[in-house]
N, C-alpha and C positions, 0 to 999 in steps of 0.2 A: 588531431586524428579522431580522438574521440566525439569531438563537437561535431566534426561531419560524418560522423556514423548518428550521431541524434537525427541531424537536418536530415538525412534520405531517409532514416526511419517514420523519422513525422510525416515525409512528403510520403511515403508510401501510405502509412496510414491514414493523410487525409485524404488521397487519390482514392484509397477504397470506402471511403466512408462518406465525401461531398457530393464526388462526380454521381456516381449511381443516385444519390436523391437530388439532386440536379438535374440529371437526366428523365427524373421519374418529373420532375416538375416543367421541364421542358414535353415530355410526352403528355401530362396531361393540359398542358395550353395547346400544343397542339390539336387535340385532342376535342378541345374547348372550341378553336377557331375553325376545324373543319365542320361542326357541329352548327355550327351558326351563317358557316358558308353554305352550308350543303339547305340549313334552315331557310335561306338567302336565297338562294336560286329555285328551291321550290317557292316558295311565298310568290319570285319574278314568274317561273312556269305556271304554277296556277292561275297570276293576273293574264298572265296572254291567252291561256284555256276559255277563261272568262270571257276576256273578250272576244277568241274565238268564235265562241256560243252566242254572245249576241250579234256579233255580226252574222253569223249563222242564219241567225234567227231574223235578224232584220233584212235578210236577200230571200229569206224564206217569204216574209210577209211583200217585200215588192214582187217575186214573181206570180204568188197567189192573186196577188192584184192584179198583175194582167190577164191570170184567167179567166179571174172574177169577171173584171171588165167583157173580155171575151164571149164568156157565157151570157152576162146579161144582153149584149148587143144582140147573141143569136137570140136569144129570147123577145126582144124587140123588134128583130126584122121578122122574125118569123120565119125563120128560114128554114122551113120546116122539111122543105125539099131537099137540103140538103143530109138531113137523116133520114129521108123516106127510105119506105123498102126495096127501091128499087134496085135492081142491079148496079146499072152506073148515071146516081144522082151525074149532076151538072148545077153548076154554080158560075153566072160571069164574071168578068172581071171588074165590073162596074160595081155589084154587088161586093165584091173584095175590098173594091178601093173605098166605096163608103164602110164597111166594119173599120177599113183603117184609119180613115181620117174620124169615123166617130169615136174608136178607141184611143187614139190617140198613140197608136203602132204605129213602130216605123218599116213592120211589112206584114204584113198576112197572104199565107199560104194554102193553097189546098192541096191535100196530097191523098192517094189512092191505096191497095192493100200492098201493092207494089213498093210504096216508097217514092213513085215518080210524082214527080210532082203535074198539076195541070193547070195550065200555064201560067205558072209561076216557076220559079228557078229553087223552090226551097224544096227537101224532099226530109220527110219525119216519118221513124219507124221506132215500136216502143217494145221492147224485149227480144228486138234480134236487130244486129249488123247488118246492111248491105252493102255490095261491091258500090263504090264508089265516092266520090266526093260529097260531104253534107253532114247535115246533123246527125246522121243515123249514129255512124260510129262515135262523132262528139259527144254524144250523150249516154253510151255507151263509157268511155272514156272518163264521163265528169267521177271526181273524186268524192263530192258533198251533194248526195240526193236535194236537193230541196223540196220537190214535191213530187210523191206518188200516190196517187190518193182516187179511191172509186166516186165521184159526183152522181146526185139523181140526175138521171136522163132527163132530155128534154120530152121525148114521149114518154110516158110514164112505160110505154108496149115494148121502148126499146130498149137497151143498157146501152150504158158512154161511160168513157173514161176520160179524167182529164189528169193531164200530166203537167210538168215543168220542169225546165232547168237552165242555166247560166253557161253560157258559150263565148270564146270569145272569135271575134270575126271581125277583119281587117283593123285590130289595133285596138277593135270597141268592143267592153262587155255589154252582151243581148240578154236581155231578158226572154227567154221563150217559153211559152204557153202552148198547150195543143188541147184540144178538143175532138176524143175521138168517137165513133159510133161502132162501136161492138168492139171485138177483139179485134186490135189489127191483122191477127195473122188469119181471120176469118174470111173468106171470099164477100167481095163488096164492101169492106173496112174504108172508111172516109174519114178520114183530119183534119182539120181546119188549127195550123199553127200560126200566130202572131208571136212577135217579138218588138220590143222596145228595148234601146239601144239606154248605157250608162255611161254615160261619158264620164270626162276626166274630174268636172267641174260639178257631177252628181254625185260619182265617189268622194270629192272631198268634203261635201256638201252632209253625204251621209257621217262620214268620219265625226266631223260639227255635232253632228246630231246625237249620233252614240258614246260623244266625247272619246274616240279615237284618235290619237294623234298622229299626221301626216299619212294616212290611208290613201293610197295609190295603189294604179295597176301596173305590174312590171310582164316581163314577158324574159324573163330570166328562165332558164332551163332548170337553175336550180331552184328544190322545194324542199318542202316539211323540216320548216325552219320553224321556231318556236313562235313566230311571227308573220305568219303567213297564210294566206287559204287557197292552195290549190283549185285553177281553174281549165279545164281541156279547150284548146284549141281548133276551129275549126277546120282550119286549112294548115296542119300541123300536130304530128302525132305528140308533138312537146307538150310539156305543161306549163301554165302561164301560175300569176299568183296574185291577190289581193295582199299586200303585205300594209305594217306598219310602225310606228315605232313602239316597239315591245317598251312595255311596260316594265321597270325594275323597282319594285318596291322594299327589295329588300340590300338592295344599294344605300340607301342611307345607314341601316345597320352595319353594314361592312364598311363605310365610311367613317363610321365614330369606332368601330370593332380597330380595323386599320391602326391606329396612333394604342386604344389601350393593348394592342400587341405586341408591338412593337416596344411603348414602356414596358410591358410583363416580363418580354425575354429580355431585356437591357436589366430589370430587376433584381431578374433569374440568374444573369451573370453575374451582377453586383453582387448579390447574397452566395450566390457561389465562391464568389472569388475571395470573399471575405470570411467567408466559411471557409474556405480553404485555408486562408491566411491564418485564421484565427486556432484550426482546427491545428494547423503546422506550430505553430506557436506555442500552443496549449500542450502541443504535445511532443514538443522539444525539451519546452520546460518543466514538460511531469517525466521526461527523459532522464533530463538532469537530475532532479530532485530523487528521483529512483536511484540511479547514480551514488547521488550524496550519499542518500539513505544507506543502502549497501555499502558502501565507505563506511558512513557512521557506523554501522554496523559491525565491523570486522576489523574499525581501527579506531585509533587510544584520540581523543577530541584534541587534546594539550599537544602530545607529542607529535601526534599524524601518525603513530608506528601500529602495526596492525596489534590487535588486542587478542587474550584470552582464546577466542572463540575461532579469529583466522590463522591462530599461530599453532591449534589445535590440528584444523584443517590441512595445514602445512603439513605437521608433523606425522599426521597418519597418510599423508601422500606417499611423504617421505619415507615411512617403513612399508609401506605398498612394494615399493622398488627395493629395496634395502638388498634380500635375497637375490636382485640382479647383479647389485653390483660387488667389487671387490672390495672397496672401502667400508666404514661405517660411520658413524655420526654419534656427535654430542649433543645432549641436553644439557646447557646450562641458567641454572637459575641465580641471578641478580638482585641482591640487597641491600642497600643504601644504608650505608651505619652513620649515625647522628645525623642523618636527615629531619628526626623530630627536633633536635636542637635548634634545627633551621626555623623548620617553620615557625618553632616557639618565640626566637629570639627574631628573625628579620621582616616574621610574618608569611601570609603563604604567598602571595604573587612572588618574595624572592625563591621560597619552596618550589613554584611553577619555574622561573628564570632556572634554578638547581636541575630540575628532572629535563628540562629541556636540554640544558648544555652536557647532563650524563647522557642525554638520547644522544646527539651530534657524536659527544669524544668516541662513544661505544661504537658507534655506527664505522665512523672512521678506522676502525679497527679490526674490522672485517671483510670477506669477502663480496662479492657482489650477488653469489651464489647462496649466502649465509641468512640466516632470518633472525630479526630483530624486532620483540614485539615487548611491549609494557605492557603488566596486566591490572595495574594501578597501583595507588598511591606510590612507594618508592620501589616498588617488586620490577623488575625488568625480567625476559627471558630470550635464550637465543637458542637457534639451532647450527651447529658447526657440522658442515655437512663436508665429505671426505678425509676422515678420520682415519688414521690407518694406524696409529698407537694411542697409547693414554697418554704420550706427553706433547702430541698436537693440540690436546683440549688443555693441558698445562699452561701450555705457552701461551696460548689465549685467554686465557684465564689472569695469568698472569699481565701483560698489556693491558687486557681490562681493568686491573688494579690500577697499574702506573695511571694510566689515563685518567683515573678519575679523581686520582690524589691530587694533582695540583688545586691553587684556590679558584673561586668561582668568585668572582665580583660583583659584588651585590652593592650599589653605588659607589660610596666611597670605603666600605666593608670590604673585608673576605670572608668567605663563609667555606669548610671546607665537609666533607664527606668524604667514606670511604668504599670499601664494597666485597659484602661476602657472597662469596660464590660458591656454588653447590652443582656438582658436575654429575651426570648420569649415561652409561654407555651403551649407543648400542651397537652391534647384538647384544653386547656380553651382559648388561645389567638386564636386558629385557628386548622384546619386539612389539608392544606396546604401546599405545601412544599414550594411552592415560595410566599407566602403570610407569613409563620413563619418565613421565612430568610430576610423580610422586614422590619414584626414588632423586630426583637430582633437587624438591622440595626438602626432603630430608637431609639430603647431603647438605643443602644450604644449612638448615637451621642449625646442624651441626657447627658449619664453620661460625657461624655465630656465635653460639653458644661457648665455642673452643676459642675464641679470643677475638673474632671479627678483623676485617680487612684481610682475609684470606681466602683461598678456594682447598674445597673439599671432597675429595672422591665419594661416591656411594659407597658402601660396603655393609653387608648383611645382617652386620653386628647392629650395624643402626637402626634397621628397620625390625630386627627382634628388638629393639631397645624401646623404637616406638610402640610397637603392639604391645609391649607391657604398660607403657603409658598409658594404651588407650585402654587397658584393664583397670588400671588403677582410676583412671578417671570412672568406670565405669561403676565400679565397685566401694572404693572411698564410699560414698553416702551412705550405703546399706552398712556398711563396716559399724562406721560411727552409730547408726540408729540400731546395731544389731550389738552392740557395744564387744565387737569382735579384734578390737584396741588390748593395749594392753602398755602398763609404765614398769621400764627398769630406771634403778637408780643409782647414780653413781657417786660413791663417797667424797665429801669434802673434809680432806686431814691436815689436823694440826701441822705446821712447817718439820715441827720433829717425827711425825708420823704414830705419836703416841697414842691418840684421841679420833675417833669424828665427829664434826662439828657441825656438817650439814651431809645434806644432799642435792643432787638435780636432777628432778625428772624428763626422764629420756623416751618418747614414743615409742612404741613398738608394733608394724604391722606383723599378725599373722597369719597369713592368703592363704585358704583352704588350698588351691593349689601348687601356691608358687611359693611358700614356706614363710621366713619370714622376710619383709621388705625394707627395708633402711627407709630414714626418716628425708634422706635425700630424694629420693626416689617418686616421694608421697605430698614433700613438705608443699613444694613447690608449686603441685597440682592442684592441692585445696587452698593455695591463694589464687591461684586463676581460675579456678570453680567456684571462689563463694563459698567453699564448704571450712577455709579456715578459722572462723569466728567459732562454730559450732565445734571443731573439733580443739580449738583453746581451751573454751568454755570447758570441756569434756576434762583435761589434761588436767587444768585445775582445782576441778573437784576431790578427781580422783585422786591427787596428789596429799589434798588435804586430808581427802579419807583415810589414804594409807597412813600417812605419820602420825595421825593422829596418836597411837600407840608407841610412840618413839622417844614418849618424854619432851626434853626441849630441843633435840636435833631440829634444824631450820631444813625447808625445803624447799628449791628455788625451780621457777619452773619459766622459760622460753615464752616471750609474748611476739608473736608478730607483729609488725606494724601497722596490716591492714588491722588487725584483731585491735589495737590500740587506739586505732584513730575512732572506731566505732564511738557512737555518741554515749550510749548504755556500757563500757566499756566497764567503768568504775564501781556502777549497779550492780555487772553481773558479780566484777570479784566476791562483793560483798555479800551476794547473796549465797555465791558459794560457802563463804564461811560461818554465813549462817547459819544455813543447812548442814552444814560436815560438825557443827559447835568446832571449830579452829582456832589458834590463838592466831588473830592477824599478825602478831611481832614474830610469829614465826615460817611466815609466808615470806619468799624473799621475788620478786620478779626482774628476770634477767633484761632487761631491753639494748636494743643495736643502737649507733648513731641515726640509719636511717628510721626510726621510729620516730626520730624529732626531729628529723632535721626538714620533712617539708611543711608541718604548720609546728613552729615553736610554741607559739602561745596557748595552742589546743592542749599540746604535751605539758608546759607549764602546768598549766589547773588540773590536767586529770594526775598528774605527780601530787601534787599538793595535797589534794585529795583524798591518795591513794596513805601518803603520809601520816593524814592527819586520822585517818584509820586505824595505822601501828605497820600497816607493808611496809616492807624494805625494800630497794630500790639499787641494783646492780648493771653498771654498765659494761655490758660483755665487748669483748673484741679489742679491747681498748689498747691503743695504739695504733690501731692501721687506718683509722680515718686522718681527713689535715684538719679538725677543727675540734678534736675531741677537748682540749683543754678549755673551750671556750664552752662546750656543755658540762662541764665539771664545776667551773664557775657559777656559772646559772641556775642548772638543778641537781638538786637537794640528792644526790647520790650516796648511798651507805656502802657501796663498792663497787670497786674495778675489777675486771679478770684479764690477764693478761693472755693476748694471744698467743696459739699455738705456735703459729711462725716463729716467734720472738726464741722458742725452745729449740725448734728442728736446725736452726741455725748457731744454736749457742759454742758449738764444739769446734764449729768450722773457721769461726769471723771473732776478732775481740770486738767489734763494733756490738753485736748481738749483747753481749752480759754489760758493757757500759751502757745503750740504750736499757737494760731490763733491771739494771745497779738504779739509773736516774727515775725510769717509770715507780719502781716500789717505791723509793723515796718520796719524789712525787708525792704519792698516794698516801704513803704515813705521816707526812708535813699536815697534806690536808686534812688528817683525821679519817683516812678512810682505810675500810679494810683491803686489804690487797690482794687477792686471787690469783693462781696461776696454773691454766689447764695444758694439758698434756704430758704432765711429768710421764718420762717412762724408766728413766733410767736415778741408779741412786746417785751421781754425778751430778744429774739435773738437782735431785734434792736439796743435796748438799749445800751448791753453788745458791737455789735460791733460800734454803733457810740463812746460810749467811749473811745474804745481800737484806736481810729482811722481810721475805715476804709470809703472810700471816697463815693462807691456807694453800692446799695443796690439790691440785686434782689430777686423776691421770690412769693410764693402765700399771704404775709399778704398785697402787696401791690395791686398784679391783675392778674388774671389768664392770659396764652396767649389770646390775642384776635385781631380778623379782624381787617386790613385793617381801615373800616371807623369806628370800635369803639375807636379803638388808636386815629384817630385824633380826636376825640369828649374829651376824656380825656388829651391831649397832646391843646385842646383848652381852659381848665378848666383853673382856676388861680392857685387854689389849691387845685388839684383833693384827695390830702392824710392830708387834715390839722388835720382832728380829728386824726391822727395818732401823726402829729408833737407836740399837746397840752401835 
C-alpha cells in the first residue's frame, strides 16, 4: 500500500514537472516551424512579386513598341492630315492598311471624339466609358496600366497623347497602341489605334525569355492568385489572366525543415518520456529513502522497535487524550540484568541475537494497542495503555520477567538475562510525558539497585532520595577542596575490652544544609565522579595527622578499589606520611576482595610495596566473598575482620558461631590478627573472646567519634573496665 502511495506520488510529481517543459519545448518547435514556414512562403510571394514585376515590365516594353512603331510610321507617311486642324480630318483605308502592313499590326483603327470608329469596326476612348461594345470599357476595366504617358506632338503647334494597353479579344492577347491628337473629349479629337495580337506560342516564347516557367493565357474567372496577371476581356466583363508556375523557393527549406521536425518532436517525446520515467523513478526512490529515513529516524536499527524520540511522541499523544478517557496508563522502564556478562563472555553479535529475542518475548506480551520501544543498548521501554489499577501494570510487569528468564541460545550455549523494571503512573505519578519517563527511570534503577530481576513502583521517597544525589554529586568536589569533611574514629579493643589498640577512620559529611551525610550516601558517588582518589588521598592524611598524638595506637583507614588500582596509588601513601612525619607501622589499610580480585598482579606489587614500607595490610569483610582463602595465601595480609553478618546471625543459627569458631582459628593458625566488627552486645563479646578472637569493634564499645573525643578516651586508663569485670 505504501509502495503505491510512492508510485502516484512520483507520477504526480513528474506530470507536474516534465509535461509543462515538454510542452514549453513543443511550443517552442512549433514556434520554430511556423517561423520558417511563414519565412517560406514569403521568400515563394516575393519570388512571384518579382516575377510579376518583370513580366510587368516586359508587356510594358512590347506595347511601347507598338506605339513606338506607330508613331514612327505616322512620322514617315506624313500623315499630317490626319492631325490637321481641321474639323473632320479623313484618312482612307488604303492609307490604314499600309501603317498596318508597314507595322507589322494586325489592325489599325481610326476613331473620332465619339469613340466611333471610321470605317473600321475598332472604337477607342481614353478616360471616359461608352455605351457599347469595344475597347472603350476594356481599357477602362484593365487591372495593369501599362502605358499612360504624354508623347511630343507630331506638330510641334499641336499636343497628342499616346496611350496603351493589353486586351484580350477572341481568345488572343492584343497589344493596343493609340495615338491621339488633343484631348479626346475635346471636339475634333482623332486616334489612330493599332493592335498586334500575342499569341499562345509568343507568350511561351516570352516566358523562355524572362525564364518564366510555363507562362500561358487562361481565361479562368478566377484571379489575384499569387501567380497571375490579370488581364480584361473585350467581349466580357470577366477577367482573364497571364498566369505561371509560381516560383517556390522556399520549398526546399520546408523540405529539409519537414524530417528535422518531425525528429525534434519524436526527440521531444523520447526526452519526455524518459524524463518522466526517470523523474518517477528518481522520485519513488527519494520516496523511499525519505520513508527509510523517517523510520530510521524514530526506530531502534537492530531491533526495528521505535526509539527514544517516537516513543516520546507516543507518549505525549498519549497524555494529550489521558483526561478523555476513563482509564490511565503505564510507564514502564526495562533493564537487562547481566546483559554485560553477555556481551563480555559470547561477544556482542550474541549481545544483538539477546536484545532481539527480549524485543520478540516482550512484544509477545502485549497488547496490540501497547508501545514497545528500545532506547539502546539493553534499556527497553513500554507504554501499557488502559490501566485502571496499579496491579494491571504488575501483572505485566510481571510476565515481562517470566518472559525473559528463560535461556537464550547462543549456538551451542545458554546465555541467560533478567530484567528490572521501573514502573510510573499515570495520572497519579504525573501528566507529563518527560517527567513520567523520569519517574518510572528512577523507579527502574531502584529495582536494581534493590536486588534486580524485579519491578518497582515510583514513589516520592525515591525521587527526594535522587535530588539529594544529585546535591551530593554536586557539592562533594567543593566539600573536599573546601575541606568541609571531616573524620570520626571508631575504637579497636582488646577481646577483653580492657585496652585500645587501634582505630578506624570513618568519613564524615557535614552539608551546610542537609546536616550530616553518611558515608553511604557519598561513598559511592565519588567513585562514579572521579572524585574518590582525591577524597582517599584526603582521609589518609588526615588520619595520620590526627593520631599522630595518640602514641602507638594504629589507625586503619578504608581504600577503594578504584583509589587502589591508581598507578601513583603507593606514592601518594607515602607521601602522605611524609608530610604528617607518621610511623608507617602504624598505618594499617583496610582493603575488600574486590580491590584484587580484577588485576591480581597489579595488587601483588603495590601490597608488597606498601609492605616493604612498614603498612599493614587488613582484609575487611572477610568471609562473604568464595575465594577469600585463596587471597590470604597469596598476599602478605597482617589481618582479617570479620563481617558484621557473621554477628547479627550469631544468636539465631548455631551454624553462625561454628562458621566464626573456624574463621578466628583460621586466622590465628595463619599468624594473623583477627578482627571482629559489629559487636554490640556483651554476649557477642563474650562468645568471641572465647572463641579466640584478638580485637573487638562495635557500638557496645563507642560510637564513632571526633578527633578530640578519641584522645580524651585513648587518654583514659581504662576507658571499658566495667565491660572487662
Amino acid at each position: 500500500m505504501l509502495e503505491k502511495e510512492h508510485k502516484i506520488k512520483a507520477r504526480r510529481l513528474a506530470t507536474t514537472s516534465v509535461l509543462p517543459f515538454a510542452a514549453l519545448l513543443f511550443a517552442i518547435l512549433g514556434a520554430v516551424i511556423l517561423t520558417v514556414v511563414s519565412m517560406a512562403q514569403r521568400t515563394s510571394e516575393a519570388a512571384n512579386d518579382r516575377t510579376r514585376r518583370i513580366l510587368t515590365t516586359a508587356l510594358t516594353e512590347e506595347v511601347n513598341e507598338v506605339a513606338l512603331n506607330l508613331r514612327t510610321i505616322m512620322e514617315l507617311e506624313r500623315a499630317n492630315s490626319l492631325f490637321a486642324a481641321t474639323p473632320n480630318p479623313q484618312i482612307t483605308a488604303a492609307t490604314l492598311e499600309r501603317i498596318r502592313m508597314i507595322g507589322d499590326f494586325d489592325s489599325v483603327s481610326l476613331v473620332d471624339s465619339t469613340g466611333n470608329t471610321i470605317d473600321v469596326a475598332v472604337r477607342l476612348t481614353y478616360g471616359q466609358a461608352l455605351p457599347g461594345k469595344g475597347y472603350a470599357s476594356s481599357i477602362r476595366w484593365a487591372s495593369v496600366e501599362l502605358v499612360s504617358k504624354t508623347e511630343p506632338p507630331l506638330d510641334p503647334a499641336l499636343p497628342s497623347r499616346m496611350i496603351g494597353r493589353y486586351v484580350i479579344e477572341g481568345g488572343d492577347l492584343l497589344k493596343v497602341a493609340g495615338l491621339l491628337r488633343r484631348s479626346p473629349l475635346e471636339p475634333g479629337a482623332i486616334g489612330l489605334v493599332a493592335t498586334r495580337s500575342l499569341d499562345a506560342d509568343g507568350i511561351a516564347r516570352l516566358g523562355q525569355r524572362l525564364s518564366i516557367q510555363n507562362l500561358r493565357l487562361t481565361h479562368s474567372s478566377a484571379s489575384g492568385l499569387a501567380n497571375d496577371l490579370a488581364v480584361p476581356q473585350a467581349d466580357s466583363p470577366q477577367m482573364a489572366a497571364l498566369t505561371w508556375s509560381a516560383e517556390r523557393p522556399g520549398d526546399p527549406i520546408l523540405d529539409r525543415l519537414l524530417p528535422i521536425a518531425i525528429f525534434s518532436a519524436l526527440a521531444i517525446i523520447v526526452f519526455a518520456w524518459l524524463s518522466y520515467s526517470h523523474v518517477t523513478r528518481v522520485t519513488a526512490n527519494m520516496l523511499r529513502s525519505e520513508e527509510k529515513a523517517q523510520h530510521l529516524a524514530g526506530h531502534d536499527t537492530l531491533s526495528g522497535l521505535p526509539n527514544r524520540l517516537r516513543f516520546t511522541e507516543h507518549l505525549s499523544a498519549l497524555m494529550t487524550r489521558l483526561h478523555r478517557e476513563e482509564t490511565g496508563l503505564a510507564v514502564l522502564f526495562v533493564d537487562l540484568d547481566k546483559f554485560k556478562e553477555v556481551n563480555d563472555t559470547f561477544g556482542h553479535s550474541a549481545g544483538d541475537l539477546v536484545i532481539i529475542g527480549c524485543a520478540e518475548r516482550m512484544a509477545s506480551q502485549l497488547r496490540a494497542r501497547d508501545v514497545l520501544a528500545r532506547f539502546g543498548g539493553d534499556e527497553f521501554a513500554i507504554i501499557q495503555t488502559g490501566v485502571h489499577s496499579p496491579l494491571d501494570a504488575e501483572v505485566l510487569a510481571k510476565r515481562l520477567i517470566e518472559a525473559i528468564r528463560p535461556a537464550f541460545q547462543i549456538g551451542d550455549a545458554e546465555a541467560y538475562v533478567g530484567a528490572s523494571i521501573g514502573i510510573a503512573l499515570a495520572p497519579s505519578n504525573g501528566t507529563d510525558a518527560a517527567e513520567l519517563m523520569r519517574l518510572a527511570d528512577i523507579a527502574m534503577y531502584r529495582a536494581k539497585n534493590g536486588g534486580r530481576n524485579r519491578a518497582c513502583f515510583f514513589e516520592q521517597q525515591m525521587d527526594d532520595t535522587l535530588r539529594i544525589r544529585k546535591v551530593v554529586e554536586d557539592d562533594l568536589r567543593h566539600a573536599i577542596s573546601r575541606n568541609e569533611l571531616e573524620l570520626h574514629y571508631q575504637p579497636q579493643v582488646s577481646a577483653d575490652g580492657s585496652r585500645i589498640v587501634g582505630v578506624e577512620a570513618l568519613v564524615r559529611w557535614r552539608h551546610p544544609i542537609y546536616g550530616i551525610i553518611p558515608p553511604l550516601e557519598f561513598i559511592g558517588i565519588a567513585e562514579e565522579r572521579g572524585l574518590i582518589v582525591q577524597l582517599g588521598e584526603w582521609v589518609i592524611r588526615r588520619a595520620c595527622r590526627d593520631a599522630a598524638a595518640w602514641g602507638d595506637i594504629s589507625v586503619a583507614c578504608n581504600v577503594s578499589a578504584i583509589q587502589f588500582r591508581q598507578a601513583d596509588f603507593v606514592q601518594s601513601v607515602a607521601k602522605a606520611l611524609e608530610d604528617t612525619a607518621f610511623d608507617p607501622a602504624r598505618l594499617e589499610l583496610e582493603l575488600t576482595e574486590s580491590v584484587v580480585v580484577a588485576d591480581a598482579d597489579q595488587a601483588e606489587n603495590s601490597i608488597m610495596e606498601l609492605r616493604s614500607m612498614g603498612v599493614k595490610l587488613a582484609l575487611d569483610d572477610f568471609g562473604t566473598g568464595y575465594s577469600s582463602l585463596i587471597y590470604l595465601r597469596r598476599f602478605a595480609f597482617d589481618k582479617i575482620k570479620l563481617d558484621k553478618s557473621f554477628l547479627d546471625s550469631l544468636e539465631d543459627t548455631g551454624e553462625s558461631a561454628i562458621l566464626v569458631h573456624s574463621i578466628v582459628h583460621l586466622g590465628r593458625a595463619l599468624g594473623l590478627t583477627v578482627t571482629a566488627e559489629g559487636v554490640e552486645t556483651t554476649e557477642q563479646q563474650r562468645f568471641l573472646q572465647a572463641v579466640g578472637c584478638h580485637l573487638l569493634q562495635g557500638y557496645l564499645f563507642s560510637n564513632p567519634v571526633q578527633a578530640d573525643k578519641m584522645t580524651r578516651l585513648i587518654a583514659m586508663e581504662r576507658p571499658f573496665a566495667h565491660l572487662a569485670a
